[in-house]
C-alpha positions in Angstrom: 14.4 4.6 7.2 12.1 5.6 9.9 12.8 7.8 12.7 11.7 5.6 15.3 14.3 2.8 13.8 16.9 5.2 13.7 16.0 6.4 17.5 16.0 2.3 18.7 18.9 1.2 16.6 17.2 -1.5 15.0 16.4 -2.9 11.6 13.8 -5.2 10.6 15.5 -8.4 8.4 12.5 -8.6 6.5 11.9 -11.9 4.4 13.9 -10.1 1.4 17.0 -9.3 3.8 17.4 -12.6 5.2 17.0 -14.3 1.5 19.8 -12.0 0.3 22.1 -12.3 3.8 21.6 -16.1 3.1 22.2 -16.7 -0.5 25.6 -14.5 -0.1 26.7 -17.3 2.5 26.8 -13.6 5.0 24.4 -14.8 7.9 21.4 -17.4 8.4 19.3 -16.0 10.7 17.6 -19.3 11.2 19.9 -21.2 12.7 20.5 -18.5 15.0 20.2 -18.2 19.0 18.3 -15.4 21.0 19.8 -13.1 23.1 23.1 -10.9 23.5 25.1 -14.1 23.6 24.0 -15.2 20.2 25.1 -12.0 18.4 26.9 -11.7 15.0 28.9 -8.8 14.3 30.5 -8.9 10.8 31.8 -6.5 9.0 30.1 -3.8 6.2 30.4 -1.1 3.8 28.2 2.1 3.4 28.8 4.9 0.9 29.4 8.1 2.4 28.9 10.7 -0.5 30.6 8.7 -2.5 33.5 7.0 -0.6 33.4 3.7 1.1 32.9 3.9 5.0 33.9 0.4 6.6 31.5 -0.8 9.3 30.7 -3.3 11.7 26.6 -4.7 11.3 25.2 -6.7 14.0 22.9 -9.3 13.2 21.1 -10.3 16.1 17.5 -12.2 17.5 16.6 -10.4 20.4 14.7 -12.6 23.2 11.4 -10.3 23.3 8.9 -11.1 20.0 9.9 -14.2 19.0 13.0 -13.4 18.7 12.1 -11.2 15.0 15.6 -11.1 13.3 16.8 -7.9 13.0 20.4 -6.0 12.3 21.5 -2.6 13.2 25.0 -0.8 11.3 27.2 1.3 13.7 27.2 4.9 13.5 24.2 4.4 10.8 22.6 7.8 11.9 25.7 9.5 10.8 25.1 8.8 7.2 21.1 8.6 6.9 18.2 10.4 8.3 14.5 9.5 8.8 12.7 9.0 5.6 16.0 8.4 3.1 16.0 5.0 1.7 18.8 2.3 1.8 19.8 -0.1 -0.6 22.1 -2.8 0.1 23.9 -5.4 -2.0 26.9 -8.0 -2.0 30.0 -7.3 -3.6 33.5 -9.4 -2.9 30.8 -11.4 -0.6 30.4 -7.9 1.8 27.4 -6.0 2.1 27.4 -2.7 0.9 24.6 0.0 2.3 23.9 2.7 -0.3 21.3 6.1 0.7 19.9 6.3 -3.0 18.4 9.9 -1.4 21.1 11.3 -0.9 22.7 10.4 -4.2 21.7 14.1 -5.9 23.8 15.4 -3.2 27.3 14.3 -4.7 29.0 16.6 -6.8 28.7 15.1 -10.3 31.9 17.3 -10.7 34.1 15.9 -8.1 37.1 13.7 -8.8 36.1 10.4 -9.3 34.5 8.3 -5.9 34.7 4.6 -4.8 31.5 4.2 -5.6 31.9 5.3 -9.3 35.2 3.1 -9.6 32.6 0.3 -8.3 30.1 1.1 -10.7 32.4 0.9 -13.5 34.2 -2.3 -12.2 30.8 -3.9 -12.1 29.9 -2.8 -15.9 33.1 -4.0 -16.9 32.2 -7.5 -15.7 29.0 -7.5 -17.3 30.2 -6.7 -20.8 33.0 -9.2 -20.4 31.1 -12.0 -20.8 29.0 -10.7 -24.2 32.9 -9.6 -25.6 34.3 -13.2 -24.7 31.3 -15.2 -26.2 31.1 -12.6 -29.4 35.0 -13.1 -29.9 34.3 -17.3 -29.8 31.0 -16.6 -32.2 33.9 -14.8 -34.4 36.4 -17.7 -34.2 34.2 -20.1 -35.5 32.5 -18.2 -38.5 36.1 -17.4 -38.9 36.9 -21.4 -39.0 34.5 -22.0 -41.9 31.1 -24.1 -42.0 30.4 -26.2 -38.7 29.0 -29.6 -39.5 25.5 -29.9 -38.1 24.9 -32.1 -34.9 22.0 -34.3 -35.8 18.9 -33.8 -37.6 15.6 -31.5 -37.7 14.6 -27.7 -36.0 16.9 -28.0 -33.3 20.4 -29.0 -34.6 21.4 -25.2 -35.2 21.5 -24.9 -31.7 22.8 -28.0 -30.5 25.4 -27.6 -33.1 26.4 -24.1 -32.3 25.8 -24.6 -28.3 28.4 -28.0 -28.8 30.7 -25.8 -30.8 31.1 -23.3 -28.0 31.6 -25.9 -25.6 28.0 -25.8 -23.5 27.4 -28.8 -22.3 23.4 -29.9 -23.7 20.5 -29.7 -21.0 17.4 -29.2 -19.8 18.5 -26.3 -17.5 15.7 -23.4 -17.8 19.0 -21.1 -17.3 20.7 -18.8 -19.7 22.9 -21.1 -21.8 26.6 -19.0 -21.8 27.8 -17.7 -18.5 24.5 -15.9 -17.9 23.8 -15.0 -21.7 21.2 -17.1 -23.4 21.4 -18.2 -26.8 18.5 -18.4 -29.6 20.0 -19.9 -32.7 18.2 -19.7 -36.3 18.7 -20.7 -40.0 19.2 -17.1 -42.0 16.2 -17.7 -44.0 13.8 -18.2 -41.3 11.1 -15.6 -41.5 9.5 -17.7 -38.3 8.9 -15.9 -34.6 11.7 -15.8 -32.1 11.1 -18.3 -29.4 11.0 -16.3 -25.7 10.1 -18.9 -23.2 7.7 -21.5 -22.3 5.5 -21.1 -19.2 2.7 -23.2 -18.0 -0.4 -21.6 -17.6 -1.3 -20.5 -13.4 -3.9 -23.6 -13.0 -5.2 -22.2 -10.2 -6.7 -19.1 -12.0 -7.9 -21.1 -14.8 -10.9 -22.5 -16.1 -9.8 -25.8 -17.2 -7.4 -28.0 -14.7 -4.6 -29.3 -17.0 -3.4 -30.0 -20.6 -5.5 -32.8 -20.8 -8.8 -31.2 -20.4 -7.7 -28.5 -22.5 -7.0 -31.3 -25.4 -10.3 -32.9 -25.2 -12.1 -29.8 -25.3 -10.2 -28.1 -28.2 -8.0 -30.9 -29.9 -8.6 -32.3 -33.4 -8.0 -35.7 -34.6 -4.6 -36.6 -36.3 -2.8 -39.5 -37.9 -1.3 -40.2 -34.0 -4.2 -39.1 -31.9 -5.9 -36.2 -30.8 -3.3 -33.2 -31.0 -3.7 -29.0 -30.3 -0.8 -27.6 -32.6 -2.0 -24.1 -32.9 -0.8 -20.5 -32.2 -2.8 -18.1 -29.9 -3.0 -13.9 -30.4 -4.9 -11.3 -29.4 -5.7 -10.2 -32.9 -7.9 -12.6 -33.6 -9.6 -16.2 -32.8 -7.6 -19.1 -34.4 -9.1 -21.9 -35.7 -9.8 -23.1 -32.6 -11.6 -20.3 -31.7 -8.9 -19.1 -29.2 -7.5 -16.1 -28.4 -5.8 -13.9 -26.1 -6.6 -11.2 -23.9 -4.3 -8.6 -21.5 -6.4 -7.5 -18.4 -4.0 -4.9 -17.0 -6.1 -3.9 -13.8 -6.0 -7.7 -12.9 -2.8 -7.8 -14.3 -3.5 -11.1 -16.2 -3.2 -12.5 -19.7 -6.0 -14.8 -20.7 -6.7 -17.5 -23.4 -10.3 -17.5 -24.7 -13.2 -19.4 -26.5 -14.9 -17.0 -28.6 -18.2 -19.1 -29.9 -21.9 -17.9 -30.9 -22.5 -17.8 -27.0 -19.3 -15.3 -26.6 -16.0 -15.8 -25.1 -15.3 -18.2 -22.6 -12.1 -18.5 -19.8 -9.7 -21.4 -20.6 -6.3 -20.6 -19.3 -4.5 -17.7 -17.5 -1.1 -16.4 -16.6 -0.2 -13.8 -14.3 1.4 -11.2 -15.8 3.9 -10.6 -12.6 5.0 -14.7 -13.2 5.8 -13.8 -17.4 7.8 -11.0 -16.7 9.7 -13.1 -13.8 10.5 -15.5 -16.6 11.2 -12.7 -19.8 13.5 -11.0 -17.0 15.3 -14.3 -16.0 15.9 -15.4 -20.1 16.5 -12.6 -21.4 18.3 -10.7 -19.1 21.0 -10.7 -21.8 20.5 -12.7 -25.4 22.8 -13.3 -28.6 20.3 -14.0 -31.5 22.5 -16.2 -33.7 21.8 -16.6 -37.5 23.2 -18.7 -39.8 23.6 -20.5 -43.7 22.4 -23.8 -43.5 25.0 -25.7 -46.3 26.6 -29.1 -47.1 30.0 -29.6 -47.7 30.5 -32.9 -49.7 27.0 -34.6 -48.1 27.6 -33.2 -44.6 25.2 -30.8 -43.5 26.8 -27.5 -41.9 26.0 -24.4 -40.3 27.9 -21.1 -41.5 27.8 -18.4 -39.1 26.6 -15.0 -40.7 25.2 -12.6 -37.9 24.4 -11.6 -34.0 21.9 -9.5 -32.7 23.0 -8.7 -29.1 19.9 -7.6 -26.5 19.9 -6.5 -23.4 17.3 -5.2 -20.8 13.9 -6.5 -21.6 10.9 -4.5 -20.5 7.5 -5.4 -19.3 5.9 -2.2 -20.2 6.5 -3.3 -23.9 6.1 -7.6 -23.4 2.8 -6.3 -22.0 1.9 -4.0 -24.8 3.1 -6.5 -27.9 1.1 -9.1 -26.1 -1.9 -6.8 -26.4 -0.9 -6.1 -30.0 -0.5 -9.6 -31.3 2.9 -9.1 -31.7 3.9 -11.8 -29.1 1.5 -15.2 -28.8 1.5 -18.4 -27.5 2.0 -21.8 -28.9 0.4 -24.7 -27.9 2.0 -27.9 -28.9 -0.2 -30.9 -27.2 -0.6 -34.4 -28.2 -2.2 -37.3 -26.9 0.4 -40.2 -26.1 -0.5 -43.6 -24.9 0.0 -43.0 -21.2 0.2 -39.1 -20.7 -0.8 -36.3 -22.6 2.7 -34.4 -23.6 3.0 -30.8 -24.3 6.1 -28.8 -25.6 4.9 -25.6 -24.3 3.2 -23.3 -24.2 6.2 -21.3 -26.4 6.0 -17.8 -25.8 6.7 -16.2 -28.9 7.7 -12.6 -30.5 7.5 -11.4 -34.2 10.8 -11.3 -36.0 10.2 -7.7 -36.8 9.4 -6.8 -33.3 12.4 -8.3 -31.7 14.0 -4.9 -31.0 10.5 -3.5 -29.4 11.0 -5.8 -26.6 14.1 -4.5 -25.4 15.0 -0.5 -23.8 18.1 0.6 -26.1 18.5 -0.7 -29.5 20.0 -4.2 -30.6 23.7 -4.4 -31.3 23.9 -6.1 -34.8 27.4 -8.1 -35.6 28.4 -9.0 -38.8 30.4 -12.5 -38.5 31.1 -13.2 -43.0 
């Protein structure tokens, strides 16, 4: 907070503010009128040393600059001076206004506040979820073998996903209620899938998947194909490999040759931890024993390994390591060129690296 905002009543809605005020359904500030007339007052929360302090907050477009959206809480200078920071978020659909510096001020000793029954109440909610979906994962290794839908790599987790009642898609989002699942056969000793994420084309050397085939594909029974996997320990076949630039804050695929190493592809580092942050925000690693009963082919639920909390800090350093590489899968088909990637891969044994706290492992025989 600054002291001359504090002194004019008025708050900036800054591009972030007006995202969040509009994806809560709260207040669209671009539909909205200049001047006195056109002003919103709704109502807020803001925690005062703990206790919840209803509010009215006035959203407003004043008719000098434009019109620059701004809002303004009443009686704010009560409960924040110049140079504290506020947070705000939704809860029930109401904002609620936090000052994180004055958070060392509350008596850890106190009887308990509204804003630690919140806190609570909002934990609870996020381990509801994992508790439902590891008490379905339970009911149906407790059922006995599941009988495989289809064929090939995939089936465990179409089969397990179809057991459980998720519908099959091509949604990027977390499969279960905003939990992914990653679903392998017990005696896989193969890396754990993360993600797939186009390279940033506009950073690279070449301009698409096709270039990149024709400069580093090999011939194949069907056509020219680039099937290989990417590290920075060493070149590949291929002669490509990865490398973490942490001042530019990039990951790049190179061409090491006689000449040296040359640029092919690059991702910002920012854009991978967007996408390890949105997947794996929460994750159930399912194993199971693949069987038959009679000639059907099943899946036997044996174990969970339940993840939370990813951290970029570490994505960034197992990247740098060779821990966690990159897959190319591309082919040449007769009227496109097709790639199943890149995969963004971790080692099996350096699952638990990638996440701050240590797995929860579930035994489900």
């Amino acid at each position: 907070m600054t002291e001359t905002g504090l002194q004019k009543n008025i708050l900036d809605a800054t591009a972030p503010h007006r995202e969040l005020f509009r994806d809560n359904g709260f207040h669209c500030y671009d539909t909205q009128g200049q001047g006195e007339a056109n002003k919103v007052t709704r109502d807020a929360v803001i925690f005062d040393h703990g206790q919840k302090v209803g509010i009215p907050i006035f959203l407003y477009r004043p008719k000098t600059k434009k019109g620059d959206p701004r809002f303004w809480l009443s009686r704010l200078r009560r409960f924040v001076d110049p140079g504290d920071v506020l947070a705000v978020f939704f809860h029930d659909g109401v904002p609620h206004f936090a000052n994180l510096t004055k958070d060392d001020e509350v008596n850890l000793e106190a009887p308990e506040t509204d804003w630690d029954r919140l806190l609570e109440s909002l934990r609870l909610n996020y381990e509801a979820v994992g508790i439902e979906l590891l008490g379905k994962l339970r009911d149906l290794a407790a059922s006995g073998p599941i009988p495989a839908d289809g064929t090939g790599d995939t089936s465990i987790g179409r089969t397990i996903e179809t057991a459980l009642g998720i519908q099959i898609n091509s949604s990027q989002s977390p499969d279960y209620k905003g939990i992914e699942l990653k679903s392998k056969r017990s005696r896989s000793k193969t890396r754990n899938g993360l993600f797939a994420k186009v390279p940033d084309w506009r950073i690279s050397d070449v301009g698409d998947f096709r270039e990149m085939l024709e400069r580093f594909g090999y011939p194949s029974p069907d056509g020219l194909r680039l099937y290989c996997t990417v590290s920075s320990k060493s070149p590949n076949s291929q002669g490509l490999l990865l490398r973490v630039d942490e001042d530019a804050e990039v990951l790049h695929e190179l061409a090491r040759s006689s000449a040296g190493d040359k640029a092919v592809c690059a991702w910002r580092l920012s854009t991978l931890h967007v996408k390890l942050q949105e997947k794996h925000r929460e994750t159930f690693w399912i194993r199971a024993d693949e069987l038959k009963v009679g000639a059907q082919p099943c899946f036997q639920l044996t174990e969970v390994t339940h993840t939370k909390r990813p951290s970029n800090i570490q994505f960034d350093r197992l990247l740098s390591e060779g821990s966690v590489t990159v897959d190319h899968m591309i082919k040449m088909l007769p009227t496109r060129v097709h790639e199943r990637g890149p995969q963004f891969k971790v080692a099996r044994g350096e699952l638990h690296e990638l996440f701050l706290g240590a797995p929860k492992i579930y035994d489900l025989t």
